[in-house]
C-alpha positions as CSV (number, residue, x, y, z in Angstrom):
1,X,-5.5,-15.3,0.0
2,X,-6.5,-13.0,3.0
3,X,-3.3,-12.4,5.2
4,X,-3.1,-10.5,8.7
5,X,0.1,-9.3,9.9
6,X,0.8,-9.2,13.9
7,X,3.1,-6.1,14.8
8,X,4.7,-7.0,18.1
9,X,6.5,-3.9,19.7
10,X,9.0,-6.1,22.3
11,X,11.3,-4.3,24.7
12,X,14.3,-4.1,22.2
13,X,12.8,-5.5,18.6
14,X,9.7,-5.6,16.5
15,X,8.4,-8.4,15.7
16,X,6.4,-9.2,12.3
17,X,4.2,-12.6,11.9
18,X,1.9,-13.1,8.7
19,X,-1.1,-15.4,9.4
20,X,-3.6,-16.7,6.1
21,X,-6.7,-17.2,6.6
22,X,-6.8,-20.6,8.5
23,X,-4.4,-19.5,11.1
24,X,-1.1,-20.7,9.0
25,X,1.9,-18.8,9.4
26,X,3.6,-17.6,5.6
27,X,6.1,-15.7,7.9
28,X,8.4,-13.9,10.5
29,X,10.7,-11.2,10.4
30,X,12.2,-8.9,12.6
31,X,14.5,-5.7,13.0
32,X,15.6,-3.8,16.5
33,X,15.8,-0.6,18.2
34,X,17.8,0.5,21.1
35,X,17.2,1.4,24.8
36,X,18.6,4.5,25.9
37,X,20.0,5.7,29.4
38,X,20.5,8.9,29.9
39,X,20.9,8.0,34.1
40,X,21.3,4.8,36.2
41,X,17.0,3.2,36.3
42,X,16.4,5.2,33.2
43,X,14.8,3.6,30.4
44,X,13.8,5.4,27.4
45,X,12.8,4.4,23.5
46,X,12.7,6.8,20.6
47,X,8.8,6.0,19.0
48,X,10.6,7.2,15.5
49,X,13.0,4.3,15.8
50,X,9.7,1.8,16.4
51,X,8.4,3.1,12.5
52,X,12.0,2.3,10.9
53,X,11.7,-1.1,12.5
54,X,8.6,-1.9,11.5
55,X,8.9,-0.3,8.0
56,X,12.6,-2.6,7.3
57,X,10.7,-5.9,8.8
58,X,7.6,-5.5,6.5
59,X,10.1,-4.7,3.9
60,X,11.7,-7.8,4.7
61,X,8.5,-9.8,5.0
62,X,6.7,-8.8,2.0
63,X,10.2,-9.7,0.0
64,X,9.0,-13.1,0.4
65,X,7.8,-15.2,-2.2
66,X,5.0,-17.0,-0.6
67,X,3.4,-13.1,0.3
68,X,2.4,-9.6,-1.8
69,X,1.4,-6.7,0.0
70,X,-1.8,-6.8,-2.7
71,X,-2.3,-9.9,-0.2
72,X,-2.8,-8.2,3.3
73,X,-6.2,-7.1,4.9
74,X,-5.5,-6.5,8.0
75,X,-2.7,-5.4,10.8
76,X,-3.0,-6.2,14.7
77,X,-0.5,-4.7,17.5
78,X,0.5,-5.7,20.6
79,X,3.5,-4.7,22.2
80,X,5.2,-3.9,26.3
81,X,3.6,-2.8,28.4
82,X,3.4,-0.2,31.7
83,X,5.0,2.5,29.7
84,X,3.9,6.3,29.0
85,X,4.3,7.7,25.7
86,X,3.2,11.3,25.5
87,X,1.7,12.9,22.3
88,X,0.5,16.0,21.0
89,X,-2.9,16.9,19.5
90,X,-1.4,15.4,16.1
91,X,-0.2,12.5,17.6
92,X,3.4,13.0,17.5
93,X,5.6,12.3,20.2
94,X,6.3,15.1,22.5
95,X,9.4,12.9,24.1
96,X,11.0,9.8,24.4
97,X,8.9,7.2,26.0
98,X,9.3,6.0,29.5
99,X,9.6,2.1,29.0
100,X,8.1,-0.6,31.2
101,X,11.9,-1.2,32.6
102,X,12.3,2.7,34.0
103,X,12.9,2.9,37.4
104,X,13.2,6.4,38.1
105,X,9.8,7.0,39.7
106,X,10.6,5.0,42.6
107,X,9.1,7.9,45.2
108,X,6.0,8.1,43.0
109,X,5.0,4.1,43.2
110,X,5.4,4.9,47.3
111,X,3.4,7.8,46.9
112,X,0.4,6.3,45.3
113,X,-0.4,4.0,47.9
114,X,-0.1,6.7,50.4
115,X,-2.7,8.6,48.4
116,X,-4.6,4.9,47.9
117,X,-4.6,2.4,50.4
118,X,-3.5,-1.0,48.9
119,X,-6.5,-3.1,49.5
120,X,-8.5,-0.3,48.0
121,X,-6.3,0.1,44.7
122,X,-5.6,-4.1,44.3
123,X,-9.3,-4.4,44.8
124,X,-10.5,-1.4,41.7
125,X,-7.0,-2.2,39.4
126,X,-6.4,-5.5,40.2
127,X,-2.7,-4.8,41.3
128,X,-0.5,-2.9,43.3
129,X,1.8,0.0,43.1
130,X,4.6,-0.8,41.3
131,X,7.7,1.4,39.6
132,X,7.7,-0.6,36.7
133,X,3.7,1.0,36.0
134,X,2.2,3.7,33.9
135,X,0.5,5.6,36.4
136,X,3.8,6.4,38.4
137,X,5.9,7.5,35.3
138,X,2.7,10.4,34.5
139,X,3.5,11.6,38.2
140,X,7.2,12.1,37.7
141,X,6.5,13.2,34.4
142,X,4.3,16.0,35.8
143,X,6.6,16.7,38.9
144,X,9.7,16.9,36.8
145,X,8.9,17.8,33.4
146,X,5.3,20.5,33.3
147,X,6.2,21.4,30.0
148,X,6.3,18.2,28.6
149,X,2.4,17.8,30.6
150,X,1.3,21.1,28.9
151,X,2.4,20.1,25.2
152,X,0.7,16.4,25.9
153,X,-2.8,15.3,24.8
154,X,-2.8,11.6,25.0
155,X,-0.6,9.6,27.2
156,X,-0.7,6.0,25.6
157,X,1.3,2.7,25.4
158,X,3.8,2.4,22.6
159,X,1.4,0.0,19.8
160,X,-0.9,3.0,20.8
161,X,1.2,5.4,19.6
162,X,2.3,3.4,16.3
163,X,-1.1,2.7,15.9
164,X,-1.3,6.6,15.9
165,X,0.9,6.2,12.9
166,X,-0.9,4.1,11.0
167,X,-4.7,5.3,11.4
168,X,-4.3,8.8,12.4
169,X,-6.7,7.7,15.5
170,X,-5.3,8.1,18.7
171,X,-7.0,5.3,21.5
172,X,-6.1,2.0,23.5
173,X,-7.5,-1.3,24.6
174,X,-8.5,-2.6,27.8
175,X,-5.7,-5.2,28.0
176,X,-3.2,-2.3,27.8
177,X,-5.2,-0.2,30.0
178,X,-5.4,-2.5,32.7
179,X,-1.6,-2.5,33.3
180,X,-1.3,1.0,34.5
181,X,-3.1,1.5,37.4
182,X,-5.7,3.3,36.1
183,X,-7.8,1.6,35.0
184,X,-11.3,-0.3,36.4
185,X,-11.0,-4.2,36.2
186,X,-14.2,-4.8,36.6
187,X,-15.6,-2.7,34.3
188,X,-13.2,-2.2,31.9
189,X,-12.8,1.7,31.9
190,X,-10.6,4.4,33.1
191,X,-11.1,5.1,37.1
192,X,-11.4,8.2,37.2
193,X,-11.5,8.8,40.5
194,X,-8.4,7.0,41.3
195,X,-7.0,9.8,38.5
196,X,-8.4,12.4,40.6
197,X,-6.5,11.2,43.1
198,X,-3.2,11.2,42.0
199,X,-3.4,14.3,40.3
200,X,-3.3,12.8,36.6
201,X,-5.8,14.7,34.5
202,X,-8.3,11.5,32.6
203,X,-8.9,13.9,30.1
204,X,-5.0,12.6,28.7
205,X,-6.1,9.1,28.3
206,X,-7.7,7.5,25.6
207,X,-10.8,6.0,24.3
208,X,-10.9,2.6,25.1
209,X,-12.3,-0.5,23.1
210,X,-12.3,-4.4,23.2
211,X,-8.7,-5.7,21.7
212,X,-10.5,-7.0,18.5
213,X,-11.6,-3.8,17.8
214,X,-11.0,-2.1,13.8
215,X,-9.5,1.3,15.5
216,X,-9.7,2.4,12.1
217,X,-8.0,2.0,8.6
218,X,-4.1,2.3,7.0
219,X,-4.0,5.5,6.1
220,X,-2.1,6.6,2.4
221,X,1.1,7.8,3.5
222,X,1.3,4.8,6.4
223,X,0.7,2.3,3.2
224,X,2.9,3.9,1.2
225,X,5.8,3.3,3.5
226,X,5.3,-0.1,4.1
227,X,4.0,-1.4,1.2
228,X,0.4,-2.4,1.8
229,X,-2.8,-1.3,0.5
230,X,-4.2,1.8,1.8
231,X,-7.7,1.0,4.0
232,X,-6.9,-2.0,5.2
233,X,-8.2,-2.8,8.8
234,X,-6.0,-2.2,11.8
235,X,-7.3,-4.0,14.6
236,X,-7.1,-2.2,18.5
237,X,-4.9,-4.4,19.5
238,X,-3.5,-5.6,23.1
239,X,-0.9,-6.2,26.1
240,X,1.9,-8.5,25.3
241,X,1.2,-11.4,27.6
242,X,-2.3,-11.6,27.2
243,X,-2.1,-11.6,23.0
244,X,1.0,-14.2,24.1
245,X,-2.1,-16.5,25.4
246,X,-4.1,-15.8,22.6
247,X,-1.9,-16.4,20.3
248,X,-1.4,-20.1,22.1
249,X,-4.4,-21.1,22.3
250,X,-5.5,-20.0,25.8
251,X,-8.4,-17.5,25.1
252,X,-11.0,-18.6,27.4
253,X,-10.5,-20.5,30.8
254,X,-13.0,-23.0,29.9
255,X,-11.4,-24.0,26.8
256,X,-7.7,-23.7,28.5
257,X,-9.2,-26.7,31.0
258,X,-6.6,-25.8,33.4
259,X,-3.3,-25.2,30.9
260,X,-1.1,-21.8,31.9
261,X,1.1,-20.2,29.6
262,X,5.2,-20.3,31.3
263,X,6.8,-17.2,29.1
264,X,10.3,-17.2,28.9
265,X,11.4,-13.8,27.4
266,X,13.6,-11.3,28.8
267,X,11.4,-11.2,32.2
268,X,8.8,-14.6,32.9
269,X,5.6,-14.7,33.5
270,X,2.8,-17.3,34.6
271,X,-0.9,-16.6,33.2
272,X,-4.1,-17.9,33.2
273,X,-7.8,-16.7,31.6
274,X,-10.1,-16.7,33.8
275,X,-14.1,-15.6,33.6
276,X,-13.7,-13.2,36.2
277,X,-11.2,-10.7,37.9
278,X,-8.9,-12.4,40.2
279,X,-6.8,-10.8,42.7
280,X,-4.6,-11.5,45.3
281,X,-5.1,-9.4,48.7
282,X,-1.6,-8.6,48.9
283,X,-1.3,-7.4,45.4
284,X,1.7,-10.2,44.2
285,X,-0.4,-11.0,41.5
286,X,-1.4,-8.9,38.2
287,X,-5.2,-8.6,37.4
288,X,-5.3,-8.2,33.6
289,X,-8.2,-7.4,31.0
290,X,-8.0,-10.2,28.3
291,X,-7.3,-9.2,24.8
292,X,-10.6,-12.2,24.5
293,X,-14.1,-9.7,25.3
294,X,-15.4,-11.0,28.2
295,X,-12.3,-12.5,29.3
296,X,-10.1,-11.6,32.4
297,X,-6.1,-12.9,33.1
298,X,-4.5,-13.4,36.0
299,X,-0.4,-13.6,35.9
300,X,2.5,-13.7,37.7
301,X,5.6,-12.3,36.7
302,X,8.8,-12.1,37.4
303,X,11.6,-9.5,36.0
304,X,14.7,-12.0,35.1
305,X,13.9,-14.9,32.7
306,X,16.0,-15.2,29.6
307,X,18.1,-12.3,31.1
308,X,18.9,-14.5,33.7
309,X,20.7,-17.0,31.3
310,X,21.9,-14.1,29.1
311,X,24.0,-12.8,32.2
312,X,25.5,-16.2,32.7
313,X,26.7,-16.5,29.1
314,X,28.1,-13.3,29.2
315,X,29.6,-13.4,32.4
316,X,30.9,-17.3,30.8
317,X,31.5,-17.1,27.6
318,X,32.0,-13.7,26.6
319,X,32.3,-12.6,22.7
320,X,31.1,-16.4,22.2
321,X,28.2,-16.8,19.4
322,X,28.5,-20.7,20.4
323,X,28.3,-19.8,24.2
324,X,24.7,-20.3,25.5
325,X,24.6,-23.8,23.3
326,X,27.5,-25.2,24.7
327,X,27.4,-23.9,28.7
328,X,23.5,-25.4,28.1
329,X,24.8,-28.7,26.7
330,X,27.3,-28.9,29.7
331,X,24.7,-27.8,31.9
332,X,22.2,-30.9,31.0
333,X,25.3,-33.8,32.0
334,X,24.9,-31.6,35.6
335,X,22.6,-34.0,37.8
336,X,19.2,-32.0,39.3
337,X,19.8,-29.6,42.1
338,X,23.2,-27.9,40.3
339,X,25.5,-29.6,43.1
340,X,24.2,-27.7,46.3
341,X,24.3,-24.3,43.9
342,X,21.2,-22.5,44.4
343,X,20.7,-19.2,42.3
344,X,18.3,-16.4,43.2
345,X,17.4,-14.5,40.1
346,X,16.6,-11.1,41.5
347,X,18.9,-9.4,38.9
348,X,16.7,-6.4,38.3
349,X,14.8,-6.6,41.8
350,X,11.6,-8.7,41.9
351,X,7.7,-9.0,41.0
352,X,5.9,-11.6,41.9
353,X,6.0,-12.3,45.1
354,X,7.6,-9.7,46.3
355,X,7.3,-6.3,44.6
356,X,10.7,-5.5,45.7
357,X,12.9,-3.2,43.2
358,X,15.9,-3.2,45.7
359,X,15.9,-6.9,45.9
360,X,19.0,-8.4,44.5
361,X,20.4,-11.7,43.6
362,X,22.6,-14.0,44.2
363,X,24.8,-17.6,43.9
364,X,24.1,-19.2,47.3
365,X,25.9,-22.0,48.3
366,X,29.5,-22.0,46.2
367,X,32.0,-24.2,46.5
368,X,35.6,-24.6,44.6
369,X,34.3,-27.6,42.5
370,X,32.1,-25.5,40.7
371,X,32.2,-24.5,37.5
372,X,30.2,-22.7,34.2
373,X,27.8,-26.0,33.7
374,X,27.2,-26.0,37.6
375,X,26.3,-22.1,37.2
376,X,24.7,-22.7,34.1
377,X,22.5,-25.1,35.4
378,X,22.2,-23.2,38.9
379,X,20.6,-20.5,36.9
380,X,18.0,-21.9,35.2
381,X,16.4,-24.0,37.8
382,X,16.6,-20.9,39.7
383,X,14.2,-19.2,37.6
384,X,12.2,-22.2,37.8
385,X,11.9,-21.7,41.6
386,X,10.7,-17.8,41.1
387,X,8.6,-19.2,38.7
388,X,7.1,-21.9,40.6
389,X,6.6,-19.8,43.6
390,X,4.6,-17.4,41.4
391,X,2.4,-20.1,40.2
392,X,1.9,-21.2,43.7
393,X,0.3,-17.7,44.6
394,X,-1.8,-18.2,41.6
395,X,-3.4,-21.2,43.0
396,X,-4.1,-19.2,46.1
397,X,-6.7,-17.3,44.2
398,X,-8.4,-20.5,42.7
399,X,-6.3,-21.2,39.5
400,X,-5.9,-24.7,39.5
401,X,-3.2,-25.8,36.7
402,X,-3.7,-29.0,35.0
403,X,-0.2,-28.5,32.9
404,X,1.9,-25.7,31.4
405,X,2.6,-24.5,27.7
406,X,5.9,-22.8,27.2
407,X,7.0,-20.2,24.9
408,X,9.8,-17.3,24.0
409,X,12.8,-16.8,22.8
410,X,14.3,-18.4,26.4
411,X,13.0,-21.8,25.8
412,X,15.3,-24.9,25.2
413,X,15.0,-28.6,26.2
414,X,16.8,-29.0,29.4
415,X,14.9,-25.4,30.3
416,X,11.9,-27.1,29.5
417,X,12.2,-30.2,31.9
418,X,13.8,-28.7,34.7
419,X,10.5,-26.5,34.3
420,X,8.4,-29.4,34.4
421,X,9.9,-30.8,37.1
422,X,10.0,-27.9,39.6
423,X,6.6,-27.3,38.6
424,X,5.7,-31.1,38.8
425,X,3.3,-30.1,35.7
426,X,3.6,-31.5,32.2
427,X,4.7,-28.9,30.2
428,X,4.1,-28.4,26.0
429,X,6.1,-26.9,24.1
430,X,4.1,-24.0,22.6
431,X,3.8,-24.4,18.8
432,X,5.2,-20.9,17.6
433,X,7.6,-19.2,20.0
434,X,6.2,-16.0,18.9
435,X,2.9,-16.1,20.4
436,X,2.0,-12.1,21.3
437,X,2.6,-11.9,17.4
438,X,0.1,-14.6,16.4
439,X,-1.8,-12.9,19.0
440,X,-1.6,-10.0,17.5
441,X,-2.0,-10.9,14.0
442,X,-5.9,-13.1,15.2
443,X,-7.1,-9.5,16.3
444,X,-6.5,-8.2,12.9
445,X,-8.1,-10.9,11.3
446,X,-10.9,-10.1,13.3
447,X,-11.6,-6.4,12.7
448,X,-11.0,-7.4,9.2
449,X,-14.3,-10.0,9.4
450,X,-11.5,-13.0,8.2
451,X,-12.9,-14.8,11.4
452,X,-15.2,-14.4,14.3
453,X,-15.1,-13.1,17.5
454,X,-12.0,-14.3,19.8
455,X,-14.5,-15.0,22.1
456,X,-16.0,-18.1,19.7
457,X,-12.5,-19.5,19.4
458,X,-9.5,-19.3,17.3
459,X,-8.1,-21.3,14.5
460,X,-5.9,-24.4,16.1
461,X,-2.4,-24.4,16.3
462,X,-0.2,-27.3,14.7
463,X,0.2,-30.0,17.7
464,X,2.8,-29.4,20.2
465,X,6.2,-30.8,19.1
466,X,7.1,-32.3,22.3
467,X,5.7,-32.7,26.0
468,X,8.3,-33.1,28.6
469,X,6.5,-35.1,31.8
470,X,8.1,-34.2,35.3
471,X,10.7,-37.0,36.3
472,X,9.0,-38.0,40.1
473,X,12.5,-38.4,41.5
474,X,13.7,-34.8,40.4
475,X,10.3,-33.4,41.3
476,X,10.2,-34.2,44.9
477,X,14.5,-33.3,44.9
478,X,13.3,-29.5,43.7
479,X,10.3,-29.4,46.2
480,X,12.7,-29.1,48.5
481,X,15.4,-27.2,47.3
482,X,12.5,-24.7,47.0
483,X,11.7,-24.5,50.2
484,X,15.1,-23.4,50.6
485,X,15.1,-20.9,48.1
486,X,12.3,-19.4,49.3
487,X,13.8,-18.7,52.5
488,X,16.7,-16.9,50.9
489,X,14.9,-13.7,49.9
490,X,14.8,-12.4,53.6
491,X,18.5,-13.4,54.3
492,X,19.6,-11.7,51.0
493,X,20.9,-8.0,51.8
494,X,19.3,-5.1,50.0
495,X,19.7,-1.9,48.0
């Protein structure tokens, strides 16, 4: 048996997934890490705490039966992205790194499209400025913190720097790449000029390859620590979302036939493969390189998914472990449109459409006969509206969606329909919930020569376990309830 493990480096755990050579998974295990905040809109992980995850959850993986680490031939990463890890010539860590969710480089994101007009940097990068990227983290770095700048020689996204760790070979993918400003969408390598003009020195980014890649081998001491046989391939690895797509089956826009993936983890996202870079004008879209070579993504996304619901419960059912079962049972006897209650999920400001970090949201429309299943229910139809709206931008750059496949840890039933029916899509239920991870673990298999290229197709995933249609009569309800909350974002007050 040839196995390839998927490393996924998520915003608060690692993720592991063992695939066999037909695409079967023998496996998942996981183990967390924390966030720190040293100030209000930091966000900062400790890379050191990313190898003690991932060494417990291979511990914990290869204690399974069904797998030995004599088994595994390969090891694919994906992980956030839009953060900065800096390292030194030897690859270790010169700080903590600036996470995806750090918002202290607010002035920076502003400055950039002083320095770049926004037409120009949406058309080279495929997206706009936006706190939450790479690009504007380096700046504050380098305004704030020169010494940290003078001890750096690679600034890279965190599977980069665990990759680091394993190999001893310091580079990145285009995927990656593509979400921090920097790089060329089109062509697939670093802009240079744009670099030039924001004063970041190119010379502190990576090499860059195709996702599938073999970035080189598991070195003795890395194998050692985790188990595994020294000189196995590691693949290059990619970008959450797009290995997310992967991963489900959506690696090519002609074989996708019109099918976008609907992420529900801590943020959402909508994304499609497509042939060729896509952008919107106004930059409310991302333009993404594929992990698939070749292959281009366009997504929108939006920064309060699951989190949404998770601020519910605990706002509901505090200290509950039964809570976000039970307010979602209550919430499904709740008829569509929540009682009047429309919820604006702006929690952490806004993407797509609005690129708005001071946005803010908000319960609209309260009254005293409301209660936790109203709220409940309020809440996630109101991410289905961001959601929707999102998608509806998408289709304003020639994606046209023939139905929807949903994943992550956010998904349940009623999320699911109300989905489909605010969309007016059919929506799948994706047939792993850890996608990025089966993602991630396809790219291994291919720098290991256990399959073919990406780009010729994947092994197929077990048939969807349910499809939920959109109910007509609750589908043209929410069409107009959107229209109303789409209103609501220039009536809401700011911060």
């Amino acid at each position: 048996m040839r196995v390839s493990v998927g490393i996924d480096l998520g915003s608060s755990r690692v993720k592991l997934l063992a695939l066999d050579e037909g695409g079967n998974a023998l496996g998942v295990t996981m183990a967390s890490y924390a966030t720190e905040s040293r100030r209000p809109g930091y966000a900062e992980q400790n890379p050191d705490r990313w190898w003690d995850a991932v060494r417990l959850a291979m511990s914990a993986m290869l204690s399974r039966p069904n797998l030995r680490g004599a088994d595994v031939v390969a090891l694919g990463l994906t992980g956030q992205m839009h953060s900065a890890v800096f390292l030194d010539a030897a690859g270790v860590p010169v700080r903590s790194a600036l996470m995806w969710s750090d918002g202290r480089a607010e002035a920076e994101a502003v400055e950039i499209e002083k320095r770049i007009p926004r037409a120009e940097l949406v058309a080279r990068t495929g997206n706009r400025s936006n706190v939450s990227f790479t690009a504007p983290k380096i700046m504050w770095v380098a305004a704030n913190e020169p010494d940290v700048i003078a001890r750096t020689r690679w600034i890279v996204q965190p599977k980069d720097a665990l990759r680091a760790r394993l190999t001893g070979e310091v580079a990145s993918d285009v995927s990656d790449a593509s979400a921090t400003l920097l790089l060329d969408l089109k062509t697939r390598t670093w802009a240079v000029d744009i670099c030039e003009k924001l004063g970041i020195d190119a010379r502190l980014l990576p090499p860059l390859a195709e996702s599938e890649t073999k970035a080189g081998e598991l070195r003795e001491d890395a194998a050692r620590s985790l188990g595994l046989p020294a000189g196995i391939a590691v693949a290059m690895g990619g970008a959450d979302a797009p290995a997310a797509a992967l991963g489900l089956g959506l690696a090519r826009e002609e074989d996708a036939k019109g099918v976008v993936l609907i992420s529900l983890g801590t943020g959402g996202q909508v994304l499609a493969p497509v042939t060729q870079p896509r952008t919107d004008p106004e930059g409310r879209l991302h333009g993404l390189c594929h992990v698939v070579p070749g292959q281009w993504c366009v997504m929108a996304a939006i920064l309060s998914a699951a989190a949404s619901l998770d601020w519910v419960v605990r706002l509901l059912r505090p200290d509950d472990p039964n809570g976000s079962r039970e307010l979602i049972a209550a919430a499904a006897k709740v008829p569509a449109g929540s009682d009047g209650l429309i919820f604006v999920p702006y929690l952490r400001g806004e993407r797509t459409p609005h690129f708005d970090p001071g946005a803010r949201g908000a319960m609209v429309g309260m009254r005293m006969n409301h209660g936790a299943p109203e709220l409940t229910r309020a809440v996630l139809e109101g991410v289905a509206y961001a959601l929707a709206e999102g998608l509806d931008v998408m289709r304003g750059v020639g994606v046209v969606p023939t139905s929807g496949v949903v994943a992550g840890g956010g998904v349940n039933r009623l999320w699911q329909q109300i989905i489909a029916d605010v969309l007016n899509l059919p929506v799948a239920l994706g047939a792993t919930e850890h996608g990025s991870a089966r993602g991630a673990a396809l790219l291994g298999a291919v720098a290991a020569g256990v399959i073919p290229s990406t780009a010729e197709g994947v092994p197929p995933l077990p048939a969807d376990t349910r499809v939920m249609e959109p109910d007509p009569a609750n589908a043209e309800l929410y069409a107009g309830i959107s229209a109303t909350y789409r209103e609501l974002y220039g009536r809401l007050p700011r911060m």
